[in-house]
PALUMLO-557606 format. One record per residue (C-alpha): residue number from 1; residue in one letter; x, y, z. Coordinates in steps of 0.1 Angstrom, whole numbers, plus 5000, padded with zeros to 4 digits. Layout:
+-----+---+------+------+------+
!   k ! r !   c1 !   c2 !   c3 !
+-----+---+------+------+------+
! NUM ! A !    X !    Y !    Z !
...
+-----+---+------+------+------+
END
This chain:
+-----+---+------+------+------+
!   k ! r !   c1 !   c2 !   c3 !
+-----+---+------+------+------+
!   1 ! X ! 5000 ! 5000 ! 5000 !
!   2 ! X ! 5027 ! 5024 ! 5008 !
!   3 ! X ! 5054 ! 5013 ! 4989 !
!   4 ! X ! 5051 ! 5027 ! 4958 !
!   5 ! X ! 5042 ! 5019 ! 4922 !
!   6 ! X ! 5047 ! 4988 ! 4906 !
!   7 ! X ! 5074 ! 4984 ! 4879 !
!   8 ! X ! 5062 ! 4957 ! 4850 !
!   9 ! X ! 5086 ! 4960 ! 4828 !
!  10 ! X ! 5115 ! 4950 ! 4860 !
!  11 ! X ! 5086 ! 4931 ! 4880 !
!  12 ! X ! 5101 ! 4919 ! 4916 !
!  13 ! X ! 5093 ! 4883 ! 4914 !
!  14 ! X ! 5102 ! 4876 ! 4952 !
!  15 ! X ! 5067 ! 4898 ! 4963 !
!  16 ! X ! 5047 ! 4872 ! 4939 !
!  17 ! X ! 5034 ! 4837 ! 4932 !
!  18 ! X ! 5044 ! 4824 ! 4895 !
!  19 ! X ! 5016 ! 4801 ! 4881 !
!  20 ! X ! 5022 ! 4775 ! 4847 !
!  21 ! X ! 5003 ! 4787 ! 4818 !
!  22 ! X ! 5001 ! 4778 ! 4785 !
!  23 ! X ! 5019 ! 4804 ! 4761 !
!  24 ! X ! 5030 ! 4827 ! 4789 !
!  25 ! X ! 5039 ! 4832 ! 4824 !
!  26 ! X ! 5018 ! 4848 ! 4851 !
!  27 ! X ! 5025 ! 4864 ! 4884 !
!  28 ! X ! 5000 ! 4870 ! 4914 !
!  29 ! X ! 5002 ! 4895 ! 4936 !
!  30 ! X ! 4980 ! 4917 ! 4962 !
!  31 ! X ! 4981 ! 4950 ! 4955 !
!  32 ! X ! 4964 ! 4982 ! 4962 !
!  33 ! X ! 4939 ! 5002 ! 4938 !
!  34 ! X ! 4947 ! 5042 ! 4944 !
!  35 ! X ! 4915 ! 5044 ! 4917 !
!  36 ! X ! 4890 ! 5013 ! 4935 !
!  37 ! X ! 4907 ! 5026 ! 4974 !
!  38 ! X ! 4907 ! 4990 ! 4980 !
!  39 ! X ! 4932 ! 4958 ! 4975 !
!  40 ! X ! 4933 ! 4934 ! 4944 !
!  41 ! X ! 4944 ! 4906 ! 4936 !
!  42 ! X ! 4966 ! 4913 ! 4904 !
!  43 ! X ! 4974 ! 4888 ! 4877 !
!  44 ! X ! 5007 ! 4899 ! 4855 !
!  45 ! X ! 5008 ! 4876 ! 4823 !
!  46 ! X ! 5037 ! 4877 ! 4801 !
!  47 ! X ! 5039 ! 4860 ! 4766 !
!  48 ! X ! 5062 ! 4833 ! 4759 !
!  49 ! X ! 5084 ! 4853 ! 4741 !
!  50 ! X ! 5103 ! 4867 ! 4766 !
!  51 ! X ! 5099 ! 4901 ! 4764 !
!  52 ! X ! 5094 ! 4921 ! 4795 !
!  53 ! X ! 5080 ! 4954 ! 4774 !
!  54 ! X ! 5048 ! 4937 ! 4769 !
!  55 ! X ! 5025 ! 4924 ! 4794 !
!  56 ! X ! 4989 ! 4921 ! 4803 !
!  57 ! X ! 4970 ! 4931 ! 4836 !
!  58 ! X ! 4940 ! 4913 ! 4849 !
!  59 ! X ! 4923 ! 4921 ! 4884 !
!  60 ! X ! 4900 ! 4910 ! 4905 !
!  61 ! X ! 4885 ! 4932 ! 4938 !
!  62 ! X ! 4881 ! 4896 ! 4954 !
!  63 ! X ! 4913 ! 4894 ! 4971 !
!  64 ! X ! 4909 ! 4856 ! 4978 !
!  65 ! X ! 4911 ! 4846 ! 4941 !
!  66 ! X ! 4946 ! 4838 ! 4928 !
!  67 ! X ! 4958 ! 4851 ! 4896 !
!  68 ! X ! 4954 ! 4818 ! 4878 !
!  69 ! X ! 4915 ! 4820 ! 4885 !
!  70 ! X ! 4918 ! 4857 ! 4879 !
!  71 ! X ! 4933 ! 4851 ! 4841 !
!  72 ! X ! 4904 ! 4816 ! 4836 !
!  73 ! X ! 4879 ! 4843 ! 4844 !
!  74 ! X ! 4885 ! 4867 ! 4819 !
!  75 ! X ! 4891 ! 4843 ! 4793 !
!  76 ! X ! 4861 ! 4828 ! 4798 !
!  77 ! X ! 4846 ! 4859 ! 4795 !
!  78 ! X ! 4859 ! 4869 ! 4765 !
!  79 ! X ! 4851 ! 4840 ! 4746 !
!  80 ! X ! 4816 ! 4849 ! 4758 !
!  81 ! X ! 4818 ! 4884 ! 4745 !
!  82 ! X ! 4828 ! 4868 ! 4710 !
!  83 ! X ! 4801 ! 4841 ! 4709 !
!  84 ! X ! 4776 ! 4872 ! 4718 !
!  85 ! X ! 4794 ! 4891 ! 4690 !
!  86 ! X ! 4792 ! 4865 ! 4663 !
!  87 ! X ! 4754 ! 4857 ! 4675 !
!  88 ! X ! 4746 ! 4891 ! 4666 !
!  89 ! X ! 4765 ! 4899 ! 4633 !
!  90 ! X ! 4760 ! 4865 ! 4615 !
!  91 ! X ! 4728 ! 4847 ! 4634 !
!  92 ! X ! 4705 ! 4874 ! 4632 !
!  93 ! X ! 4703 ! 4873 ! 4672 !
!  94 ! X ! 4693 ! 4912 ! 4675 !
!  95 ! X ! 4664 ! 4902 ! 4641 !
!  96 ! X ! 4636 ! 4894 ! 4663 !
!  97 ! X ! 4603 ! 4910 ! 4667 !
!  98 ! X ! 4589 ! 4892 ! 4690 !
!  99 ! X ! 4576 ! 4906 ! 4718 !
! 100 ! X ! 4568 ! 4874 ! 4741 !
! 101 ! X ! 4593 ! 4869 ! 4768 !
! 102 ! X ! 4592 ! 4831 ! 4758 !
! 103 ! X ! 4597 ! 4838 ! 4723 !
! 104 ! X ! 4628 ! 4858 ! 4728 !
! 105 ! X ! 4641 ! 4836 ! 4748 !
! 106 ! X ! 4638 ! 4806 ! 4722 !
! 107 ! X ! 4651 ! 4832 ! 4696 !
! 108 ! X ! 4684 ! 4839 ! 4716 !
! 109 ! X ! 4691 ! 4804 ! 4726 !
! 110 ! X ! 4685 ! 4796 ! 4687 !
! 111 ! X ! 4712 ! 4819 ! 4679 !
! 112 ! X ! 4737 ! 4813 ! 4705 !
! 113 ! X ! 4730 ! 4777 ! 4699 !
! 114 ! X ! 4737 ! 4779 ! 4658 !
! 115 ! X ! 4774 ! 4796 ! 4668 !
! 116 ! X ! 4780 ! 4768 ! 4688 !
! 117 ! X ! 4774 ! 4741 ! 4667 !
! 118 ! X ! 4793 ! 4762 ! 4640 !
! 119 ! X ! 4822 ! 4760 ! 4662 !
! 120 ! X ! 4817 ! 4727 ! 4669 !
! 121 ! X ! 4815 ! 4716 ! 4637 !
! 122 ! X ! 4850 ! 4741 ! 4625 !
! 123 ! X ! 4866 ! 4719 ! 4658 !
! 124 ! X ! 4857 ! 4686 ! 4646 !
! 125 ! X ! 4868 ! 4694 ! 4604 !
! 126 ! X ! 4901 ! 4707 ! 4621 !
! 127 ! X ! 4898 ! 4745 ! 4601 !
! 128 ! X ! 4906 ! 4777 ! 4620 !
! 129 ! X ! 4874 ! 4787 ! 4639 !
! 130 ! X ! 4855 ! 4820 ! 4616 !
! 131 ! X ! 4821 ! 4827 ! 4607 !
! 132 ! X ! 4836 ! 4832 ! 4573 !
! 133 ! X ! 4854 ! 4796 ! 4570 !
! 134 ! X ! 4821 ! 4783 ! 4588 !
! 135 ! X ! 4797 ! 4792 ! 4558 !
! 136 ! X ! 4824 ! 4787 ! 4531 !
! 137 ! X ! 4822 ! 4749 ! 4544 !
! 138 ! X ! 4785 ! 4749 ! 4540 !
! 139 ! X ! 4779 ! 4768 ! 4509 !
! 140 ! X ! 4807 ! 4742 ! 4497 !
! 141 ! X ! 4787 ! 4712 ! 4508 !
! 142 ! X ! 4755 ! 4729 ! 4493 !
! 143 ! X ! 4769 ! 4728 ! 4462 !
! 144 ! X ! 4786 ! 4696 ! 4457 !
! 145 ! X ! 4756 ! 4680 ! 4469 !
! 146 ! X ! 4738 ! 4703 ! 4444 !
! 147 ! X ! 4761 ! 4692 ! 4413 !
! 148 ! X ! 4756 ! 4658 ! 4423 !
! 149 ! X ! 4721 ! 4659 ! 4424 !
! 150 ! X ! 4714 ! 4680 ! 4393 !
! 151 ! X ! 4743 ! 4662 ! 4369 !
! 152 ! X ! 4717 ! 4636 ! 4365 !
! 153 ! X ! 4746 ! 4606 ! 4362 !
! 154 ! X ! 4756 ! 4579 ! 4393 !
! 155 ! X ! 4786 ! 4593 ! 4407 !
! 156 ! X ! 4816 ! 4573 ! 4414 !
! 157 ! X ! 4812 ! 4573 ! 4455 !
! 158 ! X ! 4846 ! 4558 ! 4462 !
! 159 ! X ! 4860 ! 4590 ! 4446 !
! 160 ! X ! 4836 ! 4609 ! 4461 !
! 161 ! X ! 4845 ! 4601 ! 4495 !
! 162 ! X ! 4882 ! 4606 ! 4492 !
! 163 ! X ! 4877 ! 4642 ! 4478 !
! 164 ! X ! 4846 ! 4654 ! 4495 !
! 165 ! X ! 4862 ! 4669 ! 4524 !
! 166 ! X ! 4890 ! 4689 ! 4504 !
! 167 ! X ! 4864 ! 4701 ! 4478 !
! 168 ! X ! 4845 ! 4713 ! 4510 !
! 169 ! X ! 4871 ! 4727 ! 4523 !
! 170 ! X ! 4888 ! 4745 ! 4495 !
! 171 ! X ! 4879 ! 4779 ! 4506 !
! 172 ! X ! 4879 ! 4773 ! 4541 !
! 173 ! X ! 4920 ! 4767 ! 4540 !
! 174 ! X ! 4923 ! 4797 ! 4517 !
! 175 ! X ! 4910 ! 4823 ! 4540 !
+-----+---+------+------+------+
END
């Protein structure tokens, strides 16, 4: 509280508890808040690189939480934040005109369901999670299903299976 401000870029490891983390390391301390008047409990995460110029602070004003709960928290949150995000850009979460509690509420968990089984679905293919790859994948599918079905002739399905999932995912890889 009284001994001054805290240096990150020279942080004295001795006053804190270092915590294994993927791609980083991370530091707990207390510390006091001049701008909350109060103590936190102050996470310090430093990427794996090694450099000491860049760092990232996380807090929490319960003082009993460690700085590896601290850092699980905000993650979690974040990735919250982006499913929300994705809900209302690409599955037209904010499109409803309902005005029936119940009926929103099946509307939201519609949306916010669709995002996760698109990221499900990105996991199990093994492409880099995007709304972008997602419906590249499905308009792909769409339409080699369509060809198939239109071209009027019995497809060889032995060749079929062996390229189907890189003719899917042509675009996906590009972007």
């Amino acid at each position: 509280m009284y001994d001054g401000k805290i240096d990150f870029e020279n942080l004295d490891i001795t006053r804190c508890t270092e915590y294994k983390v993927n791609k980083g390391k991370l530091y707990g301390l207390k510390a006091y808040s001049k701008a909350l008047k109060r103590f936190v409990s102050l996470a310090v995460w430093y990427p794996m690189d090694g450099r000491t110029d860049k760092w990232q602070l996380y807090f929490s004003t319960d003082e009993m939480q460690d700085a590896k709960e601290v850092l699980d928290f905000y993650r979690t949150r974040f990735q919250l934040e982006f499913c929300f995000r994705d809900a209302k850009q690409h599955a037209g979460m904010t499109n409803c005109q309902a005005t029936d509690f119940r009926k929103l509420a099946f509307h939201f968990n519609a949306s916010l369901a669709a995002i996760n089984l698109a990221k499900a679905a990105c996991k199990k293919m093994g492409i880099k999670y995007s709304i972008s790859s997602c419906k590249s994948v499905i308009h792909n599918a769409y339409m080699l299903e369509r060809f198939i079905c239109v071209s009027g002739i019995e497809p060889n399905t032995q060749l079929i299976d062996k390229l189907f999932k890189e003719l899917i995912l042509f675009t996906a890889k590009a972007a």
